[in-house]
ChimeraX commands (.cxc) that place a marker at each C-alpha (Angstrom):
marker #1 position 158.91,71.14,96.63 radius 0.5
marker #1 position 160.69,67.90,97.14 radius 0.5
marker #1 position 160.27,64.51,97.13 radius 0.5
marker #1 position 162.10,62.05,98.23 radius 0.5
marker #1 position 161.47,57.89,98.23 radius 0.5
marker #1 position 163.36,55.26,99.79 radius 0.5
marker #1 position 162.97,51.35,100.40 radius 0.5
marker #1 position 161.12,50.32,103.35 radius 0.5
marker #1 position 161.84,47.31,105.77 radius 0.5
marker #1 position 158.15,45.79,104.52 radius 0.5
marker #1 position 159.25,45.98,101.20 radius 0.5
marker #1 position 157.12,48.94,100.39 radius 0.5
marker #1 position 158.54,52.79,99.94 radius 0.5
marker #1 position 158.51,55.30,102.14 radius 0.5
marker #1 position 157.53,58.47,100.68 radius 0.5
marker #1 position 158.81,62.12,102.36 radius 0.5
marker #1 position 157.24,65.28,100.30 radius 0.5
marker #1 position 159.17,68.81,101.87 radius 0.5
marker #1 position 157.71,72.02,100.32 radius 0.5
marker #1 position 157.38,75.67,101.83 radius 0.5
marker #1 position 154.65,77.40,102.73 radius 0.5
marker #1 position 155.38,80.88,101.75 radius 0.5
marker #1 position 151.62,81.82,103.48 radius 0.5
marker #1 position 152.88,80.46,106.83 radius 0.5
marker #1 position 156.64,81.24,105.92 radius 0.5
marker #1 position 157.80,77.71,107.23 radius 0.5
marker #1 position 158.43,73.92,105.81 radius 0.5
marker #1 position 155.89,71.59,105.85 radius 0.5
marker #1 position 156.40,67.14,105.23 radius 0.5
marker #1 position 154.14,64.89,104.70 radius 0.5
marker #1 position 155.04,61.59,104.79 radius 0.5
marker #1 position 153.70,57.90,103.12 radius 0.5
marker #1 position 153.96,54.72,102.52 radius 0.5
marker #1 position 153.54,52.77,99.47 radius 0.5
marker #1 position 153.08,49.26,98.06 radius 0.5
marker #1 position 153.59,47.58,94.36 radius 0.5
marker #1 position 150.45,46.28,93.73 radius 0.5
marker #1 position 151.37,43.98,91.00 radius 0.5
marker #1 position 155.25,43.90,91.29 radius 0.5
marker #1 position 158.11,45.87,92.08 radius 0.5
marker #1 position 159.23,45.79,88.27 radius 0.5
marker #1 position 156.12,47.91,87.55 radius 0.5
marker #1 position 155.81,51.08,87.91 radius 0.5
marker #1 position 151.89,50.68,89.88 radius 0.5
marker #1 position 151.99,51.48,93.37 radius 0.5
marker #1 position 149.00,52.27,95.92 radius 0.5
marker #1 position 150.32,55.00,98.11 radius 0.5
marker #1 position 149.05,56.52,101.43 radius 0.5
marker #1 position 149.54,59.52,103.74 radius 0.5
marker #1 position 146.08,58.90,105.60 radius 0.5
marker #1 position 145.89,56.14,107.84 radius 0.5
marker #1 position 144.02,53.53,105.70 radius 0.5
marker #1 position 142.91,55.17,102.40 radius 0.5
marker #1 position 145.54,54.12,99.34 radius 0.5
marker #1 position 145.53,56.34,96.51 radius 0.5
marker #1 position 146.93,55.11,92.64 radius 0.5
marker #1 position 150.56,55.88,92.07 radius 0.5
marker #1 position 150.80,55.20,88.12 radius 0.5
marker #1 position 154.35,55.93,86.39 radius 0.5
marker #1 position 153.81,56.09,82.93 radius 0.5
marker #1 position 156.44,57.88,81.78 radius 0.5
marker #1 position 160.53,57.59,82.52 radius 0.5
marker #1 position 163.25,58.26,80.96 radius 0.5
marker #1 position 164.68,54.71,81.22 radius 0.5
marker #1 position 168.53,55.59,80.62 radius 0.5
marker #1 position 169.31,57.96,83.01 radius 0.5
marker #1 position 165.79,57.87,85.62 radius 0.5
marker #1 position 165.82,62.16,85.67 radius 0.5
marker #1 position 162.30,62.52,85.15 radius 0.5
marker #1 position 159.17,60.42,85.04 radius 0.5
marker #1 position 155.29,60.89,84.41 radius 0.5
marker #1 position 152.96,60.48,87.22 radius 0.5
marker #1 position 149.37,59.93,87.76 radius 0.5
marker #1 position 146.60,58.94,89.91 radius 0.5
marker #1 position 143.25,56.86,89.18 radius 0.5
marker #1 position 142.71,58.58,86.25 radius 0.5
marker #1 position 143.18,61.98,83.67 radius 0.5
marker #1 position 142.47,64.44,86.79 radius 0.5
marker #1 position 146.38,63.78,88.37 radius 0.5
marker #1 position 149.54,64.29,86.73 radius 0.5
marker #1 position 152.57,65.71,88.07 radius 0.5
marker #1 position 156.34,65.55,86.36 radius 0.5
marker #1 position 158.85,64.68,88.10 radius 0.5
marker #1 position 162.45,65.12,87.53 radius 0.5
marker #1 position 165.87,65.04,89.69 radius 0.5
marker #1 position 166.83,68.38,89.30 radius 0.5
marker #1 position 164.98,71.54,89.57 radius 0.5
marker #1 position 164.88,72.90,86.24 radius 0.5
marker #1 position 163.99,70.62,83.07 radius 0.5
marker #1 position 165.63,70.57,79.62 radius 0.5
marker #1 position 162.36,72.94,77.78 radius 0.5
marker #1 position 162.84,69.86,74.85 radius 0.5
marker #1 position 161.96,67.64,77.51 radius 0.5
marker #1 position 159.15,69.01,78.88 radius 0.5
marker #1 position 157.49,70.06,76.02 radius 0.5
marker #1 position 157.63,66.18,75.14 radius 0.5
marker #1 position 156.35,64.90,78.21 radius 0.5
marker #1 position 153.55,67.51,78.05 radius 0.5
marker #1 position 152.62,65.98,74.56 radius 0.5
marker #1 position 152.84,62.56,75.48 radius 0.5
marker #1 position 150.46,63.21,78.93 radius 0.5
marker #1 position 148.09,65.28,76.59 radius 0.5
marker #1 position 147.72,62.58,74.34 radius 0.5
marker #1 position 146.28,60.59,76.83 radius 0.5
marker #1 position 144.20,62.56,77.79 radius 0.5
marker #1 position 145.31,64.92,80.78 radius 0.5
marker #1 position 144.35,68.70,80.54 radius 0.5
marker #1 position 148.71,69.79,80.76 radius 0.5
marker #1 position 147.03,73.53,80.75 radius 0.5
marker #1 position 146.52,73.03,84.18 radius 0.5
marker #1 position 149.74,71.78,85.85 radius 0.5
marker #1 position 151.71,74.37,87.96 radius 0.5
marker #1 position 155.43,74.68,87.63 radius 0.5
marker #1 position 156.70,75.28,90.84 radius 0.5
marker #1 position 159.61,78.43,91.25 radius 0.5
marker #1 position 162.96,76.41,93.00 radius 0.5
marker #1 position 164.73,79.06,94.98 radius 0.5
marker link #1:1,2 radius 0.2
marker link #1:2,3 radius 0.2
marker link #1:3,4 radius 0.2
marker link #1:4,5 radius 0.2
marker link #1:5,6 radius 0.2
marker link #1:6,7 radius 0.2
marker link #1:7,8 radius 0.2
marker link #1:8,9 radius 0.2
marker link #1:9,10 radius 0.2
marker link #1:10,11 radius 0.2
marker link #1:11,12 radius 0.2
marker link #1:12,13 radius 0.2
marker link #1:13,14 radius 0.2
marker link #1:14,15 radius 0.2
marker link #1:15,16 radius 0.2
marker link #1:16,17 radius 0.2
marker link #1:17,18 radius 0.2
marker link #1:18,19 radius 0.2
marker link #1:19,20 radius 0.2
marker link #1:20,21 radius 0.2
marker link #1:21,22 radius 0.2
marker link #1:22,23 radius 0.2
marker link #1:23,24 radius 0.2
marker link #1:24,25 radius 0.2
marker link #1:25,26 radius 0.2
marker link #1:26,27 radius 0.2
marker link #1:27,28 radius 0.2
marker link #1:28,29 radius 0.2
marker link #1:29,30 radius 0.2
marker link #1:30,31 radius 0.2
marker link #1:31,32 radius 0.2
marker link #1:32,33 radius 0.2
marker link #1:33,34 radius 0.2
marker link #1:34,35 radius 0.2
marker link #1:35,36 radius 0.2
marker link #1:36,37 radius 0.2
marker link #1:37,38 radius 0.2
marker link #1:38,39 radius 0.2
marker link #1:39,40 radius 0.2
marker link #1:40,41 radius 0.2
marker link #1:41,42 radius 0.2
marker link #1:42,43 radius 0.2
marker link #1:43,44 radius 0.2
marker link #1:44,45 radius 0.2
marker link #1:45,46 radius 0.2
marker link #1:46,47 radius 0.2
marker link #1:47,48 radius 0.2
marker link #1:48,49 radius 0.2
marker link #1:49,50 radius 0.2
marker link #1:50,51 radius 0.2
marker link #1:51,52 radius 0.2
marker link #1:52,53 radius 0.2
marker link #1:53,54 radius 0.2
marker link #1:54,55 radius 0.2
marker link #1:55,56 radius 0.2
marker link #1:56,57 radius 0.2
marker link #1:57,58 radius 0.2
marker link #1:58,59 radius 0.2
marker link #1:59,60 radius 0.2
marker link #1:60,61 radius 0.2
marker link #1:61,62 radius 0.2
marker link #1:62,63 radius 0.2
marker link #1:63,64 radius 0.2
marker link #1:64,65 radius 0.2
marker link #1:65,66 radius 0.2
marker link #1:66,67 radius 0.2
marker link #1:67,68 radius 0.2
marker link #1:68,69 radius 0.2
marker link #1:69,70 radius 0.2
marker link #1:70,71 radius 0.2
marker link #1:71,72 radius 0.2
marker link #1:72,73 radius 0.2
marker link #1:73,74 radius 0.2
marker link #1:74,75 radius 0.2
marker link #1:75,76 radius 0.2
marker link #1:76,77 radius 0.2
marker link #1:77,78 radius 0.2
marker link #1:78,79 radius 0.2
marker link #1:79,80 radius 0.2
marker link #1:80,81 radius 0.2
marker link #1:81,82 radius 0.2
marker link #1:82,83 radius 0.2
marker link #1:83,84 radius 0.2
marker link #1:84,85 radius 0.2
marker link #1:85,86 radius 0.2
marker link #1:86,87 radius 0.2
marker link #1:87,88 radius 0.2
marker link #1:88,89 radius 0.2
marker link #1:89,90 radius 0.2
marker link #1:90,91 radius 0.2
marker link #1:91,92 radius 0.2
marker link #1:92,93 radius 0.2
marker link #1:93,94 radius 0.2
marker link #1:94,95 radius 0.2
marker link #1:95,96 radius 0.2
marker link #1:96,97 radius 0.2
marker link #1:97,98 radius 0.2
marker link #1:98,99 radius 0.2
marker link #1:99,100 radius 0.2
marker link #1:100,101 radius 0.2
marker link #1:101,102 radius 0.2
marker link #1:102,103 radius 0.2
marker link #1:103,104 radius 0.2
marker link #1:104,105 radius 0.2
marker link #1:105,106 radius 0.2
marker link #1:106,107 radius 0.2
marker link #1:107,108 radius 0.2
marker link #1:108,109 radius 0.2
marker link #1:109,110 radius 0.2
marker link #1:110,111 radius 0.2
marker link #1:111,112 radius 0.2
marker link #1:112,113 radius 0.2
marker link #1:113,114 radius 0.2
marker link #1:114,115 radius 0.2
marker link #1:115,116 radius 0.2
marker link #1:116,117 radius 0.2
view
């Protein structure tokens, strides 16, 4: 699964997630839009892929020297994914981010860790 974000002319993002469907054995997208809601030097965006409905886009997590991976969630404790630039993370890494998202809260047991072929 990818995805991939890039400035829009309305100053919002445009947001392109690619990932296959081995059940249907093609490539589906999906894509969004989102908006800063407070500012674009915060990472707090409202993002949508239906029509009107926003969902929260919350990055509280980055790795501020080098912007590999980041910590994402929605609304609340019941989204998180981890995000990172290339397909496998340093396990040192991970294992950190995993602490630092179930500190706050989110249940890490029950992310999936997508295979990259």
């Amino acid at each position: 699964m990818t995805a991939e974000y890039s400035l829009r002319d309305d100053g919002g993002v445009r947001v392109l997630n690619r990932g296959f469907s081995a059940k249907e054995d093609r490539w589906k997208e999906a894509e969004g839009k989102a908006y800063f809601v407070r500012g674009s030097d915060e990472g707090y965006l409202k993002v949508s892929f239906f029509g009107p409905f926003y969902g929260s886009y919350i990055v509280f997590g980055l790795d501020h020297e080098n912007y590999q991976y980041s910590l994402v969630c929605g609304p609340d404790n019941s989204y998180l994914w981890i995000l990172a630039r290339a397909p496998e993370l340093d396990q040192e890494i991970k294992n950190r981010l995993l602490e630092k998202a179930g500190a706050l809260g989110f249940d890490t047991s029950k992310l999936i860790f997508v295979n990259h072929y």
